[in-house]
C-alpha positions as CSV (number, residue, x, y, z in Angstrom):
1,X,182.5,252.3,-20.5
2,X,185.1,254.7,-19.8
3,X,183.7,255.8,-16.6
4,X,183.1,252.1,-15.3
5,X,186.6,251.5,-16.2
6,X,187.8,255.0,-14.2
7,X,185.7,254.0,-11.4
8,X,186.7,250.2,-11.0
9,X,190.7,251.1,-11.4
10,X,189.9,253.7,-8.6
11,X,188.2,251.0,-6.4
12,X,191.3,248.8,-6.8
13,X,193.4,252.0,-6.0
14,X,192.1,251.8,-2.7
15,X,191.7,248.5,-2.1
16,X,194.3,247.0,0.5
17,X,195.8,244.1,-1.6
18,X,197.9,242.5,1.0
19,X,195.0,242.0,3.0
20,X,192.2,240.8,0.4
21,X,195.4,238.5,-1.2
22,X,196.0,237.0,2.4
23,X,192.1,236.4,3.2
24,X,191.3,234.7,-0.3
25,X,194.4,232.7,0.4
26,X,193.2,231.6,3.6
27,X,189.3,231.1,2.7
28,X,190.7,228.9,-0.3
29,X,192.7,226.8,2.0
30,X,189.8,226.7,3.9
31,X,187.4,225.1,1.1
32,X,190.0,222.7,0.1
33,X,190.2,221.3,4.0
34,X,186.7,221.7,4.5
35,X,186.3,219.0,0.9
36,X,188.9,216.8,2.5
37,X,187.3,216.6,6.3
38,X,183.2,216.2,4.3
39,X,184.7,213.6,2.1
40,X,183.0,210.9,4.4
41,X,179.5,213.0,3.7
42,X,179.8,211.5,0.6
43,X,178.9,215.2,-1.1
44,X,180.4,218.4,-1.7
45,X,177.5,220.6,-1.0
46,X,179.3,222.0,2.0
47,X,182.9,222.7,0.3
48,X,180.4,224.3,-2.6
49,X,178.6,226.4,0.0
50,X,181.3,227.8,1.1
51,X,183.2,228.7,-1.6
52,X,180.2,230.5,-2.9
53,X,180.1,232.0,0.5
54,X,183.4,233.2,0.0
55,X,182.8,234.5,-3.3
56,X,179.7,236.6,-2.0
57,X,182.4,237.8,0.8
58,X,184.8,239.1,-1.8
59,X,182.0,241.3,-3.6
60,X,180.8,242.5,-0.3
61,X,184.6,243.4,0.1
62,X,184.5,245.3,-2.2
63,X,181.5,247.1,-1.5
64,X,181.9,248.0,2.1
65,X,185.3,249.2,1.7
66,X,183.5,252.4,-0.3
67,X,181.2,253.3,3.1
68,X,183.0,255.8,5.0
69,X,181.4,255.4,8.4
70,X,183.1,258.5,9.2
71,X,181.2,260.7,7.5
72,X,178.1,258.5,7.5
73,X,177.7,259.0,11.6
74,X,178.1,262.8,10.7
75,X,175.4,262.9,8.7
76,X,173.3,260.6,10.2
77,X,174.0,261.1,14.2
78,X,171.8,259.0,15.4
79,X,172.6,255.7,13.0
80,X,174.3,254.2,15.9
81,X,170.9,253.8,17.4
82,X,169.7,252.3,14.5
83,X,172.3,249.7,14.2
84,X,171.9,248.9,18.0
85,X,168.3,248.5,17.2
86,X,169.3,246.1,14.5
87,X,171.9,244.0,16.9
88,X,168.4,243.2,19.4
89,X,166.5,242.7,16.6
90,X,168.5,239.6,15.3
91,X,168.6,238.4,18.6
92,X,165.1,238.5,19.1
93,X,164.5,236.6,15.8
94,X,166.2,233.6,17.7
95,X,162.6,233.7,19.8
96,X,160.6,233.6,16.6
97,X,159.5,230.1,14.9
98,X,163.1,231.3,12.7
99,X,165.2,230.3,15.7
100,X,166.7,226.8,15.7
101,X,168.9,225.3,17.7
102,X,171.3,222.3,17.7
103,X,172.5,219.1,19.8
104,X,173.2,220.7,22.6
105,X,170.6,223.3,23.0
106,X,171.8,226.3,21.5
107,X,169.7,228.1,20.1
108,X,171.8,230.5,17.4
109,X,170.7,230.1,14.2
110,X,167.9,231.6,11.6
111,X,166.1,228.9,9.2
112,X,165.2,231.3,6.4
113,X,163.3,229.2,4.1
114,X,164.6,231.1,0.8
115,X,167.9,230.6,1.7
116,X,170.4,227.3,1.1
117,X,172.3,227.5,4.3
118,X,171.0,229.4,8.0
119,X,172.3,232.6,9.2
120,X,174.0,232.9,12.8
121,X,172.5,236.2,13.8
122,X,176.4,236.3,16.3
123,X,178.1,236.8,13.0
124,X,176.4,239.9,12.1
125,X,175.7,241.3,15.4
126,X,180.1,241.0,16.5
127,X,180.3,243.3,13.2
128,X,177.7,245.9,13.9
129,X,178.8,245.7,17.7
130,X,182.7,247.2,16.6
131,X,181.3,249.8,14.5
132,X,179.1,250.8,16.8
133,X,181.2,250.7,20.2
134,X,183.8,252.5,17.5
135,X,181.7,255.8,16.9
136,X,180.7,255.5,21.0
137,X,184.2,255.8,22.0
138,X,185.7,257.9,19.6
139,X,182.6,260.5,20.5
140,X,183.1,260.4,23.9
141,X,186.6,261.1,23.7
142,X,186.1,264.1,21.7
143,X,183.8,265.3,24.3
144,X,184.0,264.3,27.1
145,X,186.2,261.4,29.3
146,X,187.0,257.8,29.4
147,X,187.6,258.0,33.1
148,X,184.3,259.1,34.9
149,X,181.6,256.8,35.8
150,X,178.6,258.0,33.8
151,X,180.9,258.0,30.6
152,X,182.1,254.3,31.5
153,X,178.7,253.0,32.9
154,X,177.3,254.2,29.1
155,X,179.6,252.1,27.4
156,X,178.9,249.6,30.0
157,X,175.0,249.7,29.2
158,X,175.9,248.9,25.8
159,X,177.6,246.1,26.3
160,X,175.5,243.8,28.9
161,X,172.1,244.0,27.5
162,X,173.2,242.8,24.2
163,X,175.4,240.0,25.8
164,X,173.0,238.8,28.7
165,X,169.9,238.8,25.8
166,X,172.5,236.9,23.6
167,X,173.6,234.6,26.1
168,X,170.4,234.0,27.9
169,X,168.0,233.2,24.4
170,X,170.7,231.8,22.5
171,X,172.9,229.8,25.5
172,X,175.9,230.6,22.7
173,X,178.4,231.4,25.3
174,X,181.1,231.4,22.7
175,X,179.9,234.1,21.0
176,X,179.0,235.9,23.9
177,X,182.5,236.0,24.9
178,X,183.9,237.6,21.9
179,X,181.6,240.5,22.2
180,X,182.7,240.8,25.8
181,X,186.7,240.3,24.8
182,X,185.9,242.9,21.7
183,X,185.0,245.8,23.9
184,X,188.0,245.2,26.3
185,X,190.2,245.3,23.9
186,X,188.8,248.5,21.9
187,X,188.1,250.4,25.5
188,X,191.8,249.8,26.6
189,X,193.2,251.0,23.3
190,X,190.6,253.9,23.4
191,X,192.4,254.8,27.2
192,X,189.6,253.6,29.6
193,X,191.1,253.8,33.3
194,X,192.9,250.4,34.2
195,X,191.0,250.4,37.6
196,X,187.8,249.9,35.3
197,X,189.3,246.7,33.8
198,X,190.2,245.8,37.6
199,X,186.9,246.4,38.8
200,X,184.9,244.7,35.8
201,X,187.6,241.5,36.0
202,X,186.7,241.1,40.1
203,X,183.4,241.5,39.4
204,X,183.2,239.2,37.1
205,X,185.4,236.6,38.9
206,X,182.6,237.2,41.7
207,X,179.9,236.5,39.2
208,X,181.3,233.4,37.7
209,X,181.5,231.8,41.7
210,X,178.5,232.7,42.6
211,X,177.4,230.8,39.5
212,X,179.3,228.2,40.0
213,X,178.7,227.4,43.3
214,X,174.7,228.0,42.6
215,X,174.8,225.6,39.9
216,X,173.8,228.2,37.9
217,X,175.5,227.0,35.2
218,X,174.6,224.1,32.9
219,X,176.4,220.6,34.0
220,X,177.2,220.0,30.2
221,X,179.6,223.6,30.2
222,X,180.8,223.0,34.2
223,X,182.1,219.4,32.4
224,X,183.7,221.2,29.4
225,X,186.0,223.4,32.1
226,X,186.4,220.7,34.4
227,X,187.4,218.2,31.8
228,X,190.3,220.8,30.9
229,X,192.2,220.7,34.1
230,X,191.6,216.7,34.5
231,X,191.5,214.7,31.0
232,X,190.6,211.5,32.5
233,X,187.3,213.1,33.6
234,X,184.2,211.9,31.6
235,X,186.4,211.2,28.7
236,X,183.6,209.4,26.5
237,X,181.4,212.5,26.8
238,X,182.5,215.8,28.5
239,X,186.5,214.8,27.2
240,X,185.3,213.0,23.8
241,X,185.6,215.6,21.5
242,X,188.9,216.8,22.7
243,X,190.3,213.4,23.2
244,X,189.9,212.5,19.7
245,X,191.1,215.9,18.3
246,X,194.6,215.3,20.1
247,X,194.5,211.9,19.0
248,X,194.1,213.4,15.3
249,X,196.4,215.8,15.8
250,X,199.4,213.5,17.0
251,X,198.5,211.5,14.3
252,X,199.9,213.9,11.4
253,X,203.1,214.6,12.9
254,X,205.5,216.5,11.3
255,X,204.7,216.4,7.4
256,X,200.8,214.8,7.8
257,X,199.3,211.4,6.2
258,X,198.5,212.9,3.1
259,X,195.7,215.5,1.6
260,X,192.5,213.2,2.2
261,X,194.5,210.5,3.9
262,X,193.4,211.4,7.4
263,X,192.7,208.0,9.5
264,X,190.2,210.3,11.8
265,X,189.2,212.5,9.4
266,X,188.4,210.3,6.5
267,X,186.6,208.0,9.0
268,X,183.3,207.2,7.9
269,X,182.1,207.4,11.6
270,X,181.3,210.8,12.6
271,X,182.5,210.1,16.1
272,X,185.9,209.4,15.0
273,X,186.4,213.1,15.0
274,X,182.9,215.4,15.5
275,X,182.6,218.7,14.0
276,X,185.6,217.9,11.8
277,X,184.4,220.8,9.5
278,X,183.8,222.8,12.1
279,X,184.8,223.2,15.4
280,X,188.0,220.9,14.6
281,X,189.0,221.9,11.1
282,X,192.4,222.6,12.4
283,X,192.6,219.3,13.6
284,X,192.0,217.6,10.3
285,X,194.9,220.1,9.2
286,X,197.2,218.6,11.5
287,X,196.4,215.0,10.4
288,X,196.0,215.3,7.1
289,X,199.0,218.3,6.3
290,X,201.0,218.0,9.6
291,X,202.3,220.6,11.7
292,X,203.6,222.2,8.8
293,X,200.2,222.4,7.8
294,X,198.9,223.9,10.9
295,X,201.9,226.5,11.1
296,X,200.9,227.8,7.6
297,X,198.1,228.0,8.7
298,X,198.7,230.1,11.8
299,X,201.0,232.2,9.9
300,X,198.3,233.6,7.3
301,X,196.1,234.0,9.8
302,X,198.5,236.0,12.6
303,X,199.6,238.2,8.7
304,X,195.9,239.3,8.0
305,X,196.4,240.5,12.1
306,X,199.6,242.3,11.2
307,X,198.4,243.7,8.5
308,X,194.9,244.6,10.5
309,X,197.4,246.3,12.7
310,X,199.6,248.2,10.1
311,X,196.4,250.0,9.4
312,X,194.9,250.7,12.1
313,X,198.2,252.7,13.3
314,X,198.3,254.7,10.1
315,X,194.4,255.1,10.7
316,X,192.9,259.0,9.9
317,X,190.3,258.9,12.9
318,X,190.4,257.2,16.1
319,X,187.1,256.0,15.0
320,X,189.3,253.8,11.9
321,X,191.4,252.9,14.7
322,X,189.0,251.4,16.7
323,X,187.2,249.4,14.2
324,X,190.4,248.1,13.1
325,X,191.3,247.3,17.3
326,X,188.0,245.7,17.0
327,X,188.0,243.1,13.9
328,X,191.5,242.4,15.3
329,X,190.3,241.4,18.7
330,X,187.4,239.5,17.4
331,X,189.9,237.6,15.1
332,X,192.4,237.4,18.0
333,X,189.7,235.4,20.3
334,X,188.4,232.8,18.0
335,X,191.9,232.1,17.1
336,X,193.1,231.4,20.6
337,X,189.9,229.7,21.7
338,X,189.5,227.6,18.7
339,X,193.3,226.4,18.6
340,X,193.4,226.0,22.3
341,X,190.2,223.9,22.0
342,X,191.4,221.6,19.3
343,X,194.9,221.5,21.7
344,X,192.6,220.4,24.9
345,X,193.9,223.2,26.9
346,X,190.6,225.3,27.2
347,X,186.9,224.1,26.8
348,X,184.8,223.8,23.9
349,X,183.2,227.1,23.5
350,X,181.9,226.4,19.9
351,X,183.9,229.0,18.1
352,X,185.3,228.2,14.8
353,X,189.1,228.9,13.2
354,X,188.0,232.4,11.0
355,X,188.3,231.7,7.5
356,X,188.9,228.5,7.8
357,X,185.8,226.7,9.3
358,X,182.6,226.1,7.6
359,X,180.5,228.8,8.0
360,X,178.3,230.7,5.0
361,X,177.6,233.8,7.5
362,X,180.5,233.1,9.0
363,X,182.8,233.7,6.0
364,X,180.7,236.3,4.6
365,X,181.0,238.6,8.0
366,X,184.6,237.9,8.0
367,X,184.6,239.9,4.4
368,X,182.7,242.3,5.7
369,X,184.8,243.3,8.4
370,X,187.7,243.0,6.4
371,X,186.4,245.7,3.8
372,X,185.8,248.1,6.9
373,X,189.5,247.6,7.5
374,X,190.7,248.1,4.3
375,X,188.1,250.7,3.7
376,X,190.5,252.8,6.2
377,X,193.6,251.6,5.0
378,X,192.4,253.5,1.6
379,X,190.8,256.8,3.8
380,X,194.5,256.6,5.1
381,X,196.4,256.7,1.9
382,X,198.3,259.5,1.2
383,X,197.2,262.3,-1.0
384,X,199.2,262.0,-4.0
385,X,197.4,258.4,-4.1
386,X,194.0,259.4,-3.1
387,X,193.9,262.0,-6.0
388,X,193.7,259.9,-9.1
């Protein structure tokens, strides 16, 4: 009994506090929205779901934060294989009779029978993606350079089969954009030349005309950017969404209407404001809590950033670093994208506010990657604390 006792308290040692506290705080304020904007279901199965989900994520917390990856890739050198193997495998579920897809076609969720809710295969892979991409940079700058082209064109070979094989079989082009704004961000802090980054953004500028201009794209996503710069275009399909989100959003003003008072988001019409629980929770936090509401909200979510921040730059090994660079770029994306969705100033990509969206894989992965971060905040700790 002792032991367990020795062991736990040395567990909680290490744990980083600030962060867990901040993420509970936000999941919980996520649950209680999520209630409010399902009221209309008639059912709290999804509120339940989640907080269970959430409850899983703390354990698994708890759990990760004792893996140190470090020494893990030492022993095992050829794990990052492994887990890129694992990244192509999930993907390639999507193909199997597991994949299933939703309203507008994508196809980015696993229908596990034995399970209450599905998994999004995205969720998982982002996470395995940073760890991996971690242990790829931090190796090559031990050995070699982040400047020449064989070193940059391995990174590169990483990163477009597994976002084209996303993309293509799952048409999740949210998702598919995080990956690709992850390994920016973690090959910039790692010191990849700038004229990479110049290169890769006029190529991809190139790609996305050509596209474009080949119709290459689907007409329901070339609506979703066109309806951005023109809000009178196709408002009651393309602009729907948007348009009532604003309309929600306006509608809380400064203090809100009151916790499950929400004229859109108590609407028993799921038009009034789609994906409420979703896509748009942060719109059902503006009606309902007001803008005080959603700048509480902003502000636990840009702390657990800070805080993802604080350790990474008091990290042991650039490989910590980068994980940390990583989580906080993946977090940094949805953010923006899902905020700027629910504002109407950039398309509906499908991405959901972290923490705060419904989401069982979602909020579990979120966990996760938040025990790899504080799983270096306590490899970071000084001595005299690590010794106990």
């Amino acid at each position: 009994m002792s032991r367990t006792r020795e062991y736990l308290q040395d567990v909680l040692r290490h744990t980083d506090g600030i962060l867990l506290t901040l993420c509970i705080i936000a999941s919980g304020f996520g649950v209680v929205m999520i209630y409010s904007a399902t009221r209309y279901m008639e059912t709290n199965r999804l509120a339940v779901v989640q907080g269970v989900a959430a409850l899983i994520g703390v354990v698994v917390f708890f759990l990760v934060q004792q893996v140190d990856l470090n020494e893990l890739m030492k022993k095992k050198v050829r794990l990052w294989i492994w887990l890129t193997i694992a990244n192509f495998g999930l993907i390639a579920l999507l193909l199997t009779p597991l994949g299933i897809g939703d309203d507008t076609g994508n196809r980015a969720w696993l229908d596990f029978k034995f399970l209450p809710v599905n998994v999004q295969p995205a969720e998982i892979v982002k996470v395995l993606f940073i760890v991996v991409l971690a242990y790829q940079l931090s190796w090559l700058k031990e050995n070699y350079t982040l400047k020449k082209i064989p070193h940059v064109a391995f990174l590169v070979c990483h990163l477009a089969p597994l976002f084209l094989m996303y993309y293509l079989i799952s048409s999740d082009m949210g998702s598919a954009l995080v990956m690709l704004f992850i390994f920016a961000a973690m090959c910039f802090v790692a010191g990849v030349a700038l004229r990479w980054f110049a290169i890769g953004g006029v190529v991809g500028g190139l790609a996305f005309y050509i596209l474009w201009n080949e119709n290459l794209i689907p007409l329901y996503m070339k609506k979703r950017f066109i309806v951005i710069f023109d809000h009178s275009y196709d408002p009651m399909e393309a602009g729907w969404h948007q348009t009532r989100s604003l309309m929600t959003l306006g509608g809380g003003k400064f203090l809100g209407q009151g916790f499950g008072q929400g004229t859109q988001t108590q609407s028993s019409y799921s038009g009034s404001l789609p994906a409420r629980h979703t896509d748009f929770i942060f719109s059902v936090i503006g009606e309902e809590l007001g803008m005080v509401g959603c700048m509480l909200t902003l502000l636990l979510l840009t702390a657990i950033i800070i805080r993802c921040i604080i350790v990474a730059r008091n990290a042991r090994t650039k490989m910590d670093a980068y994980i940390c660079v990583g989580v906080i770029a993946m977090l940094m994306f949805q953010i923006i994208a899902n905020v700027g969705m629910c504002l109407f100033i950039m398309p509906v990509i499908g991405l959901t506010l972290p923490f705060f969206s419904y989401g069982g894989s979602s909020i579990v992965m979120l966990f996760v990657a938040m025990g790899l971060v504080s799983g270096v905040h306590g490899r970071s700790a000084p001595d005299w604390l690590k010794g106990a």
